[in-house]
DRENLUMLO-186472 format. One line per field, with one value per atom (N, C-alpha, C): atom name; x negated, y negated, z negated; residue number from 1; residue in one letter. Coordinates in Angstrom, 2 decimals. Example, Ala and Ser with C-alpha at 12.3 -4.5 7.8 and 13.67 -1.06 7.14 Angstrom:
atom <- c(N_CA_C_N_CA_C)
px <- c(-13.19_-12.30_-13.20_-12.85_-13.67_-12.90)
py <- c(5.69_4.50_3.30_2.25_1.06_-0.03)
pz <- c(-7.80_-7.80_-7.80_-7.08_-7.14_-7.87)
nr <- c(1_1_1_2_2_2)
rest <- c(A_A_A_S_S_S)
//
This chain:
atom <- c(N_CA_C_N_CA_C_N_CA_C_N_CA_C_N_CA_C_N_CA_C_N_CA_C_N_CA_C_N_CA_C_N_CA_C_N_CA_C_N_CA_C_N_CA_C_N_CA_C_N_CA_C_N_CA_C_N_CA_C_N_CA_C_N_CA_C_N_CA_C_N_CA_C_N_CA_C_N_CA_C_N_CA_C_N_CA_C_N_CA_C_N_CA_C_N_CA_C_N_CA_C_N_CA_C_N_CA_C_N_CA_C_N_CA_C_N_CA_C_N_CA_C_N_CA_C_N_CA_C_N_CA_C_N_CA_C_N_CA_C_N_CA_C_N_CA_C_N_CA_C_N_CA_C_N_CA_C_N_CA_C_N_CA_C_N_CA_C_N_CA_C_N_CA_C_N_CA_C_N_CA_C_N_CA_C_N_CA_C_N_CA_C_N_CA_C_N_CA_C_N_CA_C_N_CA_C_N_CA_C_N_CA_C_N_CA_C_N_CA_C_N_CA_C_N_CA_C_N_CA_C_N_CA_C_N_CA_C_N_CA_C_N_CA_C_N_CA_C_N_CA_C_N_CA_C_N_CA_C_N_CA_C_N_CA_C_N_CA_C_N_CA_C_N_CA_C_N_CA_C_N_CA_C_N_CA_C_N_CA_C_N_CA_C_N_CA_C_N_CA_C_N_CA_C_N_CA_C_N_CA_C)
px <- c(-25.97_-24.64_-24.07_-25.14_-24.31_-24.35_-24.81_-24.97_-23.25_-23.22_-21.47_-20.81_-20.69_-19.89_-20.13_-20.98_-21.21_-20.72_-20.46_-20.06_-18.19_-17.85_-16.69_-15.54_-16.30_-16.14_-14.98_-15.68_-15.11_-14.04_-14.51_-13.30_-12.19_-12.11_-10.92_-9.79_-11.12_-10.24_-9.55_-9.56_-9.18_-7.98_-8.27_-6.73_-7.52_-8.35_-8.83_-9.83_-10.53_-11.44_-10.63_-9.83_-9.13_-8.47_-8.31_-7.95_-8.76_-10.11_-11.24_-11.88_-11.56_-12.55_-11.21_-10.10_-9.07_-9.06_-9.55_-9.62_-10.80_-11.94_-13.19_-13.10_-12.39_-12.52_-11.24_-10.48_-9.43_-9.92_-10.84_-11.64_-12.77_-13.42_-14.63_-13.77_-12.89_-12.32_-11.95_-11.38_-10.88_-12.04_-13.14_-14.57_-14.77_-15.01_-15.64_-14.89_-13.64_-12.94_-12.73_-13.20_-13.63_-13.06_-12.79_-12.13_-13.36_-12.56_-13.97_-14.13_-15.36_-15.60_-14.98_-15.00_-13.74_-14.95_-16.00_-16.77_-18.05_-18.47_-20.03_-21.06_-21.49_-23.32_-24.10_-25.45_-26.59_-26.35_-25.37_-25.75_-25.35_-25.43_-24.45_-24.53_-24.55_-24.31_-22.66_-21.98_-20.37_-19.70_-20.63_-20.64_-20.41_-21.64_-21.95_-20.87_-20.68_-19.35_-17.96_-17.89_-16.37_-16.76_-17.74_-17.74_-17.74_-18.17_-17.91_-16.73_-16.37_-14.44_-13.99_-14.22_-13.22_-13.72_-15.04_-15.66_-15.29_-15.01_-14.50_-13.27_-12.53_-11.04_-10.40_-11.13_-10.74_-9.56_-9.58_-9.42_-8.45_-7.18_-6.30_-5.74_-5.88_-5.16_-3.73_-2.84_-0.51_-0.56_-0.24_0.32_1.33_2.62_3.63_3.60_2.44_2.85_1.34_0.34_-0.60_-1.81_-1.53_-2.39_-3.43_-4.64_-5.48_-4.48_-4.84_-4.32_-5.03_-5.34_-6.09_-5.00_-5.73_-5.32_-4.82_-3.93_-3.28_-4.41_-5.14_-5.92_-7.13_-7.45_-8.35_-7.70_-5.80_-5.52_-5.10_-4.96_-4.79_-6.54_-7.20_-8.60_-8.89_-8.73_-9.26_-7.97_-7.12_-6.49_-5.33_-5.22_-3.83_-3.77_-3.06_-2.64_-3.34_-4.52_-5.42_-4.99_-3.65_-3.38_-3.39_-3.63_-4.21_-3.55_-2.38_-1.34_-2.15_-3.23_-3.42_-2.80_-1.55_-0.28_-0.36_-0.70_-0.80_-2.18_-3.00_-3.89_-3.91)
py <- c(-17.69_-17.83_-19.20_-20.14_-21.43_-22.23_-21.00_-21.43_-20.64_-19.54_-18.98_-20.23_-21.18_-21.82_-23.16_-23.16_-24.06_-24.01_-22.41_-22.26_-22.57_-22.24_-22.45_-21.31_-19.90_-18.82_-18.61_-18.55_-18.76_-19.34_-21.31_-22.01_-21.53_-21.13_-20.76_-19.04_-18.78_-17.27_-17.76_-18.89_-19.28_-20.01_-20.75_-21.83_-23.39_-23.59_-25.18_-25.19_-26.25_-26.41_-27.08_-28.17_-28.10_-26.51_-25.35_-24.23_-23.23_-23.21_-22.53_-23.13_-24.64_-25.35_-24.65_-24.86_-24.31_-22.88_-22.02_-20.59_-20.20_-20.82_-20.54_-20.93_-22.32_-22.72_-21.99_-21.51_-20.56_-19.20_-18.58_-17.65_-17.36_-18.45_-18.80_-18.97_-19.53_-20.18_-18.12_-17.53_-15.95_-15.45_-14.98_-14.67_-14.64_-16.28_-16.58_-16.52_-16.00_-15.68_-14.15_-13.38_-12.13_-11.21_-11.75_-10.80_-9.65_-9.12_-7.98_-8.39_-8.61_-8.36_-7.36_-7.95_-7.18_-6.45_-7.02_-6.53_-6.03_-4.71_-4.65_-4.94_-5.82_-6.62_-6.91_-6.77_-6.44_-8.38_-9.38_-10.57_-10.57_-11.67_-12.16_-13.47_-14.19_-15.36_-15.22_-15.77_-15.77_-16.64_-17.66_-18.07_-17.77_-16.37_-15.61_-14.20_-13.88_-12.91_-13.32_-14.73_-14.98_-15.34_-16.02_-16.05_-14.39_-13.69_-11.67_-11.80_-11.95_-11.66_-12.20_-13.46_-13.60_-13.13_-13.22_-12.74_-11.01_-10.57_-9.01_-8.96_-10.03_-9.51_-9.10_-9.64_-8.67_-9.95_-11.15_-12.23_-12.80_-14.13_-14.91_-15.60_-16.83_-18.27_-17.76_-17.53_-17.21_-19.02_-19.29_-20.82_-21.03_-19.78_-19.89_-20.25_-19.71_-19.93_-20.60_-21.20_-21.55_-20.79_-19.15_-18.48_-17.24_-17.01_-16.30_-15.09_-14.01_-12.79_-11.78_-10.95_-9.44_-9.01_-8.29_-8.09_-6.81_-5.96_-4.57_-3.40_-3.23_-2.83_-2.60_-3.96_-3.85_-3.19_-3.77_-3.47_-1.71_-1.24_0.19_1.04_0.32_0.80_0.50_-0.31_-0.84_-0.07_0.66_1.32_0.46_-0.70_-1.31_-2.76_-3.47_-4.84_-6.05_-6.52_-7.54_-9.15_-9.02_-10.44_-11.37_-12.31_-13.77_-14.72_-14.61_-15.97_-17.29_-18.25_-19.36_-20.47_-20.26_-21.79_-22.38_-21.78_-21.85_-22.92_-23.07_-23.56_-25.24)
pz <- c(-0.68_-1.20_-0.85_-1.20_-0.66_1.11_1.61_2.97_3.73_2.71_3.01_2.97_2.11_2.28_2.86_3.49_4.71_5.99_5.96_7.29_7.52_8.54_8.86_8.64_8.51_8.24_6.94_6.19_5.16_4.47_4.72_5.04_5.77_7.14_7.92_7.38_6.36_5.56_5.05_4.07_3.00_3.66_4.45_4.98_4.75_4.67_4.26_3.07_2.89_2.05_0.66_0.79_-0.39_-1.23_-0.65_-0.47_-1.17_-0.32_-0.67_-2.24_-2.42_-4.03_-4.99_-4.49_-6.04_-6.19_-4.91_-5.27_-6.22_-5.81_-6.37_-7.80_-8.16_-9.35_-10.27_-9.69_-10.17_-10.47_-9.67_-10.30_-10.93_-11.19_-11.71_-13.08_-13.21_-15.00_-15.11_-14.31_-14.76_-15.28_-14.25_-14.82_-16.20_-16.29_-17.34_-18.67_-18.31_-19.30_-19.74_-19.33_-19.16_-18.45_-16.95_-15.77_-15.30_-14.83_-14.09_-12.86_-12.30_-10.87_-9.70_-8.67_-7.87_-6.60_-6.80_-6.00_-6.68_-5.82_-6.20_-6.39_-6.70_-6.22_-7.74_-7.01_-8.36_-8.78_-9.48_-9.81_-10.98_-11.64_-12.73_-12.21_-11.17_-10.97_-10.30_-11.02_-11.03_-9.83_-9.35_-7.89_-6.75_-7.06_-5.90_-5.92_-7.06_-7.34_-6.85_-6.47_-5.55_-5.13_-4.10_-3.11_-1.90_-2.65_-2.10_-2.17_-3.39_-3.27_-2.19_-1.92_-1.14_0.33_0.97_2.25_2.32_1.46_1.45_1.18_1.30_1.26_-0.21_-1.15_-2.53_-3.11_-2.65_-3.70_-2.55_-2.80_-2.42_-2.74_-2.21_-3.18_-2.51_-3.51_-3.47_-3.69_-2.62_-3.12_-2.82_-3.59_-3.58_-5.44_-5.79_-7.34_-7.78_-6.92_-7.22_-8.00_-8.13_-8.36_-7.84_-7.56_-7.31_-7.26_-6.71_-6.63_-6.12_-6.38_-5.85_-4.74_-3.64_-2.43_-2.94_-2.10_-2.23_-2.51_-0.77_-1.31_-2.51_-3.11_-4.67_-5.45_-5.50_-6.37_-6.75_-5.77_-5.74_-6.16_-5.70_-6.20_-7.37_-7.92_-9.04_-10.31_-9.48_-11.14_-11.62_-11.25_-12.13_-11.82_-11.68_-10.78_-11.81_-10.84_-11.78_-10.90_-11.48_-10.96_-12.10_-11.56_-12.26_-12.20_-13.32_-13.01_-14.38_-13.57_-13.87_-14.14_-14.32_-13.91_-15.45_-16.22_-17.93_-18.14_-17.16_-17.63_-17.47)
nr <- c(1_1_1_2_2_2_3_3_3_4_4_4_5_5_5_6_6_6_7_7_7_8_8_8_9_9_9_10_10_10_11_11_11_12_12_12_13_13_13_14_14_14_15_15_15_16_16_16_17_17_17_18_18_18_19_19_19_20_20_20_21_21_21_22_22_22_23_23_23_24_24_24_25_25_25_26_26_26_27_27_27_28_28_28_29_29_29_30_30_30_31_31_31_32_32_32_33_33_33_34_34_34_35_35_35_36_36_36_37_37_37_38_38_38_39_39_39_40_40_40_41_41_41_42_42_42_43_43_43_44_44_44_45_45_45_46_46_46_47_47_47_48_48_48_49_49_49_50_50_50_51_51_51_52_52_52_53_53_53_54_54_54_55_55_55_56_56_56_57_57_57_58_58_58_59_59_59_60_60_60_61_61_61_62_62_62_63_63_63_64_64_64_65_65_65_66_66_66_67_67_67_68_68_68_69_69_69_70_70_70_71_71_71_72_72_72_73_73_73_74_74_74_75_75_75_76_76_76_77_77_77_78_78_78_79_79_79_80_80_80_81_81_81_82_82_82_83_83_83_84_84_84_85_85_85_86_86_86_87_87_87_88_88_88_89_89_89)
rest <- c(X_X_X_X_X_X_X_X_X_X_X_X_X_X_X_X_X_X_X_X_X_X_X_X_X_X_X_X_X_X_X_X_X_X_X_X_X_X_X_X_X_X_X_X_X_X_X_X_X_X_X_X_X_X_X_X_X_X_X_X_X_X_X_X_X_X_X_X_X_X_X_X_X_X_X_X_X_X_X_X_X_X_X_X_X_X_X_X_X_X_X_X_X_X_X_X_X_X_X_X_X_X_X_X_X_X_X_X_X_X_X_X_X_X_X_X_X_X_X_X_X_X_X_X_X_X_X_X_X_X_X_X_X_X_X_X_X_X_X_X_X_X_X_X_X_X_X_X_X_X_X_X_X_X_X_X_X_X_X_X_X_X_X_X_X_X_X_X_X_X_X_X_X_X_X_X_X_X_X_X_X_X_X_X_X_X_X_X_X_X_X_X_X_X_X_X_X_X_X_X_X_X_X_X_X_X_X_X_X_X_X_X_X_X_X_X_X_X_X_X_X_X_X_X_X_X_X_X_X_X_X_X_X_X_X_X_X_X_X_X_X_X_X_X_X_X_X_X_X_X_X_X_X_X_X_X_X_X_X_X_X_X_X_X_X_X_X)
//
């Protein structure tokens, strides 16, 4: 998990590494506040649960309004629009 974000991979999904630390820590505070996982995997390490999100496309820093957002596709799968307006915090 933490070798994903060693690579360049990742970083360049995201748009930058300043980019990639406010997404992660923007969905790590959702998590732990009792969001659901957007992806499948046997963890409970909440780390490793966005770092999937975002390598699968499930997760997106909108930095038109500075908040995380579920992609179209999740959101049509997942049943009902699990967007995450953080600006409150």
């Amino acid at each position: 998990m933490i070798d994903a974000l060693k690579e360049e991979t990742i970083v360049n999904k995201v748009g930058g590494r300043f980019k990639l630390s406010a997404l992660i820590q923007k969905r790590l505070v959702a998590l732990n506040s009792g969001a659901r996982p957007l992806v499948d995997i046997n963890t409970e390490d909440k780390m490793e649960i966005v770092v999937q999100e975002i390598l699968q496309d499930k997760i997106y820093l909108d930095t038109t309004t500075s908040s995380v957002r579920a992609t179209e596709e999740t959101r049509e799968s997942a049943g009902g629009p699990p967007e995450l307006d953080l600006s409150n915090l």
